[in-house]
N, C-alpha and C positions, 0 to 999 in steps of 0.2 A: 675688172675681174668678176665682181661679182655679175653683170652684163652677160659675160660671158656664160658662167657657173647657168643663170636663168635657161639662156639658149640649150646647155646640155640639161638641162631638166622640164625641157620645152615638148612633151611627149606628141604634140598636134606635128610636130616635125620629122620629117623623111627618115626613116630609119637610115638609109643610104643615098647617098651623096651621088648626083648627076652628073660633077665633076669627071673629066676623062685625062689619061697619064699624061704630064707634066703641066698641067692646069697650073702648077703655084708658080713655078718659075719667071712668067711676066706680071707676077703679083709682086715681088719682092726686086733689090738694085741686085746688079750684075756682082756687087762686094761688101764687104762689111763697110759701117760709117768712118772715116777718121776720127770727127767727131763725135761724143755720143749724142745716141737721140734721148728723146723724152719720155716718162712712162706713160701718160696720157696715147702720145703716138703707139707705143710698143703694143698695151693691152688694146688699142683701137683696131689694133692688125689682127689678132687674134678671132675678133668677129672677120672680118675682111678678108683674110688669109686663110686662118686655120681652120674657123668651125664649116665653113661651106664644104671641105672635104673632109671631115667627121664622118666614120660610121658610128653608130650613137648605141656604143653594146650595152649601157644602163637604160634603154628605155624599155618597156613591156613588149612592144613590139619586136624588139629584137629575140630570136629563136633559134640563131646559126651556131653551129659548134656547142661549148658548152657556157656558162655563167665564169664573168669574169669579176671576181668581188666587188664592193665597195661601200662603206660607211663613213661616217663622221670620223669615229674616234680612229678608225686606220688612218685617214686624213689627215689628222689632225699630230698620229704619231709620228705619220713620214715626215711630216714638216718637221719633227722636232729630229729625227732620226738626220733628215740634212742640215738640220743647225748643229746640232752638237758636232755634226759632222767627223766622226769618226772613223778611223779603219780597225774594224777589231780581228787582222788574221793570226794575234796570240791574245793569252792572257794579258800581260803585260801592256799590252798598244792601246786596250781598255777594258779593264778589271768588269765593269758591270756589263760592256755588251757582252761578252763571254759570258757571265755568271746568269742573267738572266734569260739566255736563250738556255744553258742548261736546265732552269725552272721552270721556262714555259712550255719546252718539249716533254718537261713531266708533269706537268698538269695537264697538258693536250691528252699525252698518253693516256692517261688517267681517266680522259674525261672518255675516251675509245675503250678503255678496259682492255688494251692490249697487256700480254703477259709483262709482267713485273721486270724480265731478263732484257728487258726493251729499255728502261727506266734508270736514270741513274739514281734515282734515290734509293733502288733496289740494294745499292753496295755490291752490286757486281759489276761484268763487264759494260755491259752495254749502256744506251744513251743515245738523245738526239740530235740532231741539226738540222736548221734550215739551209735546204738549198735554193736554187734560184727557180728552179722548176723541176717536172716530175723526170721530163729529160736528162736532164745532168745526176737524179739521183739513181737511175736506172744506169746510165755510165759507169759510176762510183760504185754502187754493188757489182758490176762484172767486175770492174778491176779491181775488188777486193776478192775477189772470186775467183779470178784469176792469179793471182798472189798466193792465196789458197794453197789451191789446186797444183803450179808450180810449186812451191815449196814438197807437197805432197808424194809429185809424183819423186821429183829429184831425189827424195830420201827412198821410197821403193825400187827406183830406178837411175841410181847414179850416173850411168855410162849416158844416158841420154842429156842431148844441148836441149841450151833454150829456146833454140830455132826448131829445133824437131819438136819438143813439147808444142809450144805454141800454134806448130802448125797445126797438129793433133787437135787442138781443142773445139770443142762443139757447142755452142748455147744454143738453150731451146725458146720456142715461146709460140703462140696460137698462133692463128691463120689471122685471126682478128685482134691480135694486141696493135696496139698504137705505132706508127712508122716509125718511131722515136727509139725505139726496142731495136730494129732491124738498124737503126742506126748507130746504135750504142756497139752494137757488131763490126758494124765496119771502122768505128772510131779504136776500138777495141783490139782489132787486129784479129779476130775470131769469127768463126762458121756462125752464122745462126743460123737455126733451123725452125723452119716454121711446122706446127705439126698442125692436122687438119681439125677443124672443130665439129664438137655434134653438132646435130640439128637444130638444138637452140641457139648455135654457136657461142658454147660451151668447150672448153680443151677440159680433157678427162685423165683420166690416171691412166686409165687402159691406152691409150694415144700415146702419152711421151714416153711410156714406159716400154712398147713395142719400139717406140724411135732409138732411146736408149739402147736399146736391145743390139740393134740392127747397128748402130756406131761401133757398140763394145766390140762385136762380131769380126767389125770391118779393122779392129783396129785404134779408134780414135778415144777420145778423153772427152766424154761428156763432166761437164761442169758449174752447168748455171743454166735456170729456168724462170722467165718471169710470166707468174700467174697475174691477170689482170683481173681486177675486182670493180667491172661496170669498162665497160669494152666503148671504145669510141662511136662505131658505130650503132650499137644497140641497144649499150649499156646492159650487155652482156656480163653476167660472173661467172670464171673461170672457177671450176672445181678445185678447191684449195685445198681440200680436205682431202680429195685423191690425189693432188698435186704431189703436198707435204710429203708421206709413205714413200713416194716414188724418189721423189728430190733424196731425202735423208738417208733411204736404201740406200743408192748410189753414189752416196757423198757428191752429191748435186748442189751449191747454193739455192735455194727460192727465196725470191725476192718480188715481192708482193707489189703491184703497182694499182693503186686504187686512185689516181689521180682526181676524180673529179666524183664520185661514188661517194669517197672513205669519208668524207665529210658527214655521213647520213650516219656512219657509224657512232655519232654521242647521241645518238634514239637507241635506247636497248632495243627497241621492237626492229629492227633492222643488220643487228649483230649477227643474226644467225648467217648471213652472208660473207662473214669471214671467217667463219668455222675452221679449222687447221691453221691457224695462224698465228698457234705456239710451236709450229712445224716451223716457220718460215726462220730465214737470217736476217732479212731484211726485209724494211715496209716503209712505205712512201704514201703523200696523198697531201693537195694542193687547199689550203684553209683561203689561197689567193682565188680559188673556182666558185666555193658555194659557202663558205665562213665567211663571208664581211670583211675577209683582211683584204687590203689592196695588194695586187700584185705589187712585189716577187715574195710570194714566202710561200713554199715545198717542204715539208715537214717529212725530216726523213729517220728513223730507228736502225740500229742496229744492234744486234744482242751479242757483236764481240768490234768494237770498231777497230782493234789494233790490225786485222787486215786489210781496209784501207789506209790508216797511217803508214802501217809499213812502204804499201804500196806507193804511197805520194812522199815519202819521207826523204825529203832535202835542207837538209838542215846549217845553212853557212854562218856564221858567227853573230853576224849583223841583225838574225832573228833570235838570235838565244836569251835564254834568261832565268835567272834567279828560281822561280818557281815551275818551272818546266817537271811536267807530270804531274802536280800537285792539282792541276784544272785541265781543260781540253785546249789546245793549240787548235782551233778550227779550221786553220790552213790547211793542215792535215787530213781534213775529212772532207775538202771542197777541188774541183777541177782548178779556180780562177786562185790567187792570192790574195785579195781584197776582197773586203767583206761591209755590209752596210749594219747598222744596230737597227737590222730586224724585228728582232723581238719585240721592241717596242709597239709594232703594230698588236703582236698576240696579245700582250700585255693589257693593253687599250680595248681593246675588244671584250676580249675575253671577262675583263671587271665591268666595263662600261656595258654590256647585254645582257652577261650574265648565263650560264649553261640553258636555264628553261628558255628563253627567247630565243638565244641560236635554235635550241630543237626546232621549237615552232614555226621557226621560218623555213627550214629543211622541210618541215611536216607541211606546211603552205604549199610551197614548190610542188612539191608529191602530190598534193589534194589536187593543184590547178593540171597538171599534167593527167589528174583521171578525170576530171570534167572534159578535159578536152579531146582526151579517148570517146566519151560518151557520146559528145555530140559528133564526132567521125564515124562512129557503127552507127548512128540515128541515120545517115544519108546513103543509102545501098550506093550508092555511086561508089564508094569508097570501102577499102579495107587497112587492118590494122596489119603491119607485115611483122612482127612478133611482139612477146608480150611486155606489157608497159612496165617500164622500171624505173624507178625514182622520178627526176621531173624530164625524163624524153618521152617522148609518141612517136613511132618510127609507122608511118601510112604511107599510103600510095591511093588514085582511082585505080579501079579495076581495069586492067586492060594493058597494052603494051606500056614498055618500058619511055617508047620514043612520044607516047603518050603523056606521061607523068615526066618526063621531059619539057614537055612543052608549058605544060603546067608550074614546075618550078619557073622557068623564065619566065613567065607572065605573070607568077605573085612576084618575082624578086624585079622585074620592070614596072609596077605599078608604084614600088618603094614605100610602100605602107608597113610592111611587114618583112623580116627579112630570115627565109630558110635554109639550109645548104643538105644537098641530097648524101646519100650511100651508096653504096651495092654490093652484096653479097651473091655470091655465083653468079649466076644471068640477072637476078632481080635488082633493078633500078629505085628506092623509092625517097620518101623525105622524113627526115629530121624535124620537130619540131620541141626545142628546149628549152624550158623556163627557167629565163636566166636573168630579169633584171629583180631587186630588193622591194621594185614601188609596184610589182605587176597584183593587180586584184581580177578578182571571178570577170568581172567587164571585159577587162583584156583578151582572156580566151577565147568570149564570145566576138570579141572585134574583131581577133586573126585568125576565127574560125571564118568570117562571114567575107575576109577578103580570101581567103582558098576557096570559098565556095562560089563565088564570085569567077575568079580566072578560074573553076573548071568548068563555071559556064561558057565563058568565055571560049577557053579551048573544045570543048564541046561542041559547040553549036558551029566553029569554024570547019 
């Protein structure tokens, strides 16, 4: 194990693996042993088998999509989180996983300054959960959203079924929100509609509230908007503060998806980015992205969750119990039934770094994504294709798209470094996101000098 553990913190090593599809299969028998084997064997295979085809998302060099956490003390909590081995989907199945993920989604809250109506120690409604990702909790607000909204219309409009409501219904969200959105749509059984973004790709108030407009007009039930705070591709933020007005005019849910962003939110100097989001219903954002916690933990609020309990509420004998209402039933506020003692990671984290060290490391990430701005306008080869926000740099060479094309394949075929591109409208360009806990000022300069490298390369071809 520990052999292993070296090799993934072996940062001289390929960020991507040479390996080609079904490489392991003549590595391992055609069935399991009858016998068992031995663990000397089992952890030997691990080198032999598993790390050759490792992408290696904790090394500095790695830059694709966004950071995916990981520390000691999350380490150290999963392990204990699979021993104690639990299923907490009530109170009762285990009194502390429940009690403590209710304390650590309000000390998160807390540590974000999100409004109090979010917080259960607020003595209102509202209150957290971990979901599995930002995916499933963008699901969960529509169809609490949709619960809503049904409930809503049937009382203004009795004579209507639930099949005609339903048809009716319309969610909105950017041109540039996350595919996860668009899918939560069709999981949902409902329209989404994509409204187009400004030119920093930004979705504005004036945009969904024209969309709006044009629904009502036609007939349909708009109902749910998700504003995204630091956009996939560009790490864009969705105007929230025009958002909110529009949503709550129209008795619209908003439901906040800052997945990989909201983390930057325990730095007050970076709060101002979620402006109107004592407008929102719901708010999501992944401590598994850029907090130290190991994935799965999605940290999700809501300021009334009894509409998705309603909405999930199947309640047969076999799960009942004695204290029912008195604590949260988390089954209730999850897609899946089962549930892992999560919190534990927040837990661990959050005492073991302490608030001032998490900043710092968010504020790291940030500083190394402007060095690495710097030295991309120092080479006129090259441009910055919109403005830098948290730890991404969205560049391109100047020149065609089939261009910077060829450029992506030749740094991610060198396998020193590894980027994954975008595109907005006609524009082709690259990603580059600082995503592992051990990257220092060197690293920048390393995976600045291999892009500069293959666009010599591609140049001079």
């Amino acid at each position: 194990m520990l052999k292993a553990f070296c090799f993934i913190l072996n940062f001289k090593t390929r960020v991507l693996p040479t390996v080609t599809p079904g490489y392991l299969r003549p590595l391992i028998p055609d069935s399991a042993p009858e016998k068992p084997d031995n663990w000397t064997d089992v952890m030997s295979d691990i080198e032999r088998v598993i790390m050759p085809g490792v992408t290696h998302w904790h090394s500095p060099k790695f830059h694709a999509y966004f950071p995916t956490a990981n520390s000691y003390p999350a380490i150290v909590a999963d392990m204990l989180s699979g021993a104690i081995a639990c299923i907490g989907f009530t109170w009762i199945a285990s009194p502390a996983c429940t009690e403590l993920e209710v304390v650590m989604l309000d000390w998160l809250g807390k540590m974000l300054d999100l409004p109090s109506e979010f917080l259960a120690s607020s003595g209102g409604k509202g209150g957290g959960v971990i979901q599995g990702t930002a995916s499933e909790a963008t699901l969960v607000a529509l169809l609490g959203a949709k619960a809503k909204t049904m409930q809503r219309i049937k009382m203004e409009q009795p004579e209507l079924s639930d099949d005609v409501i339903v048809s009716k219904l319309v969610a909105y969200c950017s041109e540039q929100a996350h595919s996860s959105v668009e899918r939560a749509g069709l999981l949902g059984g409902v329209h989404m509609r994509k409204v187009k973004a400004d030119s920093s790709h930004k979705l504005r108030g004036e945009a969904l509230e024209d969309a709006i407009k044009k629904d009502l007009a036609a007939g349909l039930i708009p109902f749910y908007v998700v504003a995204t705070l630091g956009t996939t591709s560009t790490c864009a933020f969705d105007r929230l503060d025009e958002i909110g007005p529009v949503g709550n005019r129209y008795k619209v849910w908003v439901h906040v998806d800052a997945a990989y962003a909201g983390s930057a939110f325990i730095c007050p100097e970076y709060r101002y980015l979620m402006k109107g989001i004592e407008l929102a219903e719901s708010f999501n954002f992944n401590p598994h992205k850029w907090m130290l916690v190991n994935f799965d933990c999605s940290a999700m609020w809501l300021k009334d969750p009894n509409w998705v309990v309603d909405a999930f509420n199947v309640d047969p004998l076999y799960l009942k119990h004695d204290q029912q209402g008195s604590a949260p039933d988390y089954r209730h506020w999850q897609i899946p039934l089962g549930r892992r003692f999560r919190a534990l990671k927040l837990w661990f984290v959050l005492r073991l770094y302490g608030v001032e060290n998490l900043q710092t490391h968010i504020q790291r990430h940030i500083g190394f994504a402007k060095d690495f701005e710097k030295l991309c306008m120092a080479d006129s080869r090259f441009e910055i294709f919109t403005e830098v926000q948290m730890g991404l740099v969205c560049f391109r060479l100047k020149g065609t798209n089939e261009v910077n094309e060829s450029l992506l394949k030749k740094i991610n075929g060198r396998g020193n470094i590894h980027l994954v591109p975008s595109k907005i409208g006609d524009t082709f360009f690259l990603r580059m996101a600082v995503c592992s806990r051990f990257t220092k000022s060197e690293d920048m300069q390393y995976s600045w000098e291999e892009v500069s490298k293959s666009a010599d390369e591609v140049l001079s071809a």
